[in-house]
N, C-alpha and C positions, 0 to 999 in steps of 0.2 A: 504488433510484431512479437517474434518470440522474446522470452527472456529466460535467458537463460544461459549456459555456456557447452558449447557444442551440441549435444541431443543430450544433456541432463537440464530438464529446465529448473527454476527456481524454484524455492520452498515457498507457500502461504506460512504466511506469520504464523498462523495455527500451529505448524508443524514445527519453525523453527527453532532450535535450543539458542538463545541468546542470554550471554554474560550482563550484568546491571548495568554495565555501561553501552550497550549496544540496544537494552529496552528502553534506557532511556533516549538515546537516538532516536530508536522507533517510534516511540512517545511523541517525541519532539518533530520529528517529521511528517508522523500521522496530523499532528495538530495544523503544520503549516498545509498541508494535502488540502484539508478541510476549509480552512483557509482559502486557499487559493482558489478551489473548485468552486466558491459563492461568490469571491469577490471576482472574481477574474472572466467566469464562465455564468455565474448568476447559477450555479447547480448546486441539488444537496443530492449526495448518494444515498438511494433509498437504501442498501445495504451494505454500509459501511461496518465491516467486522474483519475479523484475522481471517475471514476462510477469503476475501476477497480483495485481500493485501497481498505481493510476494515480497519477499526479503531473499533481497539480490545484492552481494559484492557491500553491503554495508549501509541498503539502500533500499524504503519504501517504494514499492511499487501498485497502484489502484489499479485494480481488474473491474471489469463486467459494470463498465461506467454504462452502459445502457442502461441501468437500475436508476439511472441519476432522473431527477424531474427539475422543473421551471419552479 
């Protein structure tokens, strides 16, 4: 589904300018992401990087999980 708010969608992490306290958020929730997507779904994203992150409202978001394998 979209993300984003009204027809401006979200930034890729790539793009977005984040204060030390908001990377380390990002940090911190990319790791539970990772996390979660082995232990929960049995997947690793073949390309997990900022162009396939969005950072939305304060909040990791994982794109283009089709990249994901067994």
């Amino acid at each position: 589904s979209f993300i984003g708010k009204d027809t401006v969608p979200a930034q890729r992490l790539r793009d977005a300018i984040l204060s030390p306290e908001e990377l380390a958020s990002a940090y911190q929730q990319c790791l539970h992401l990772i996390k979660r997507m082995y232990h929960e779904c049995k997947l690793i994203h073949a390309d997990f990087s900022e162009y396939n992150l969005l950072w939305f409202e304060d909040t990791v978001y994982v794109i283009d999980v089709a990249q994901s394998v067994e």
